[in-house]
Residue, then its C-alpha position, 0 to 999 in steps of 0.5 A: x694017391x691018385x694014379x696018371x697011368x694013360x694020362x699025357x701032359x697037364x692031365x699026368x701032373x701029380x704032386x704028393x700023389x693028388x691032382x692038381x685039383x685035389x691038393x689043398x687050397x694053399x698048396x692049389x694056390x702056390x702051384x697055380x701059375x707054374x699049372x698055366x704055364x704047362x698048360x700054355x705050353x703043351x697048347x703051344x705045342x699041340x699048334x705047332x704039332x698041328x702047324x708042322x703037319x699041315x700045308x701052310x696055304x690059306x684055305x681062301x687062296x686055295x678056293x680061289x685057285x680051284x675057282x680060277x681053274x675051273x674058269x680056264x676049264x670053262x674057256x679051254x672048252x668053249x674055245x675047243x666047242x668054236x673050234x669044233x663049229x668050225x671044222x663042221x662049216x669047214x667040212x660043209x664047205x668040202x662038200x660043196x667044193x666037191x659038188x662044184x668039181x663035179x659039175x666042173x667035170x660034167x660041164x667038161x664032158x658036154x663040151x668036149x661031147x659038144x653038146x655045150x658051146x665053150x663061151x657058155x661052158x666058161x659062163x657056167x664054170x665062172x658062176x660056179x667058182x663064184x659059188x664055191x670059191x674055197x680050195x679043199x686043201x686049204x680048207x683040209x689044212x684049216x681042219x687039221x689046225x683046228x683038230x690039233x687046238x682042240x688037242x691043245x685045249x683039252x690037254x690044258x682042260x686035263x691038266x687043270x683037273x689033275x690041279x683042281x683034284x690036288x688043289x681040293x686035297x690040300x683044301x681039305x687038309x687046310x680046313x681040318x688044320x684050321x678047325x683044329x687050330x679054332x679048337x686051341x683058340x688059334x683063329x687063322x688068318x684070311x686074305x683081303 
């Protein structure tokens, strides 16, 4: 007699106290398609099991989940860079501007000291506004909507992380289903 203690499904089978592989071959014979039965069913049990505590995504989906999520970090970071090039041409400009008031103040006090004639003084101012054409408050203004799109890219770029980082867990849970299913003969399905 041949004890099943600690043995599960197929393994636990005893008839007349012997294995299935110890029964005599006529009895083997007659027990044989009840034997591939149970074992078909405790497989198909084993894949349900594996099925009920997975996700249910294909793993090709998900790595192209992760892939389009990475693409919109990369363009969320690159417009966030332009927006930085242009608050520093911005800030470039600031300067400027205040290099041209302050010349504008300086023409000022030549002629109110009368050491510069208001025909050439406006000359000057003219040419300077020319040169520096731009309004700071305008151009402060442009700087402050810039700021708030770069706030507005990386908080996309953080939320696409906190997807990438879910969407690799379910990835990983994925492909441990489907080496498990490929372990029962199960081949899971890919897309087109």
């Amino acid at each position: 007699m041949t004890s099943n203690v600690g043995e599960t499904g197929v393994k636990s089978i005893r008839l007349k106290g012997m294995k299935i592989e110890e029964l005599p071959l006529p009895m083997a014979a007659r027990v044989k398609d009840q034997i591939q039965l149970a074992q078909d069913t405790e497989r198909q049990n084993a894949i349900g099991e594996i099925i009920a505590t997975h996700p249910t995504q294909r793993v090709d989906y998900l790595e192209g989940r992760i892939a389009e999520c990475k693409k919109s970090q990369e363009s969320m970071n690159q417009l966030a860079l332009t927006e930085q090039q242009r608050i520093q041409e911005y800030q470039g400009h600031i300067e400027m501007c205040k290099h041209r008031d302050r010349e504008l103040a300086k023409i000022d006090q030549a002629v109110a000291d009368g050491h510069m004639t208001d025909d050439y003084a406006e000359q000057q101012r003219k040419s300077l506004k020319l040169q520096f054409p731009y309004v700071i408050d305008r151009l402060q203004a442009q700087i402050d909507i810039s700021n708030q799109s770069i706030q507005r890219f990386q908080e996309v770029t953080r939320r696409e992380s906190g997807s990438i980082q879910e969407l690799s867990e379910t990835l990983a849970l994925c492909k441990e289903r489907d080496r498990l299913l490929k372990q029962h003969g199960v081949q899971q399905a890919v897309g087109n």
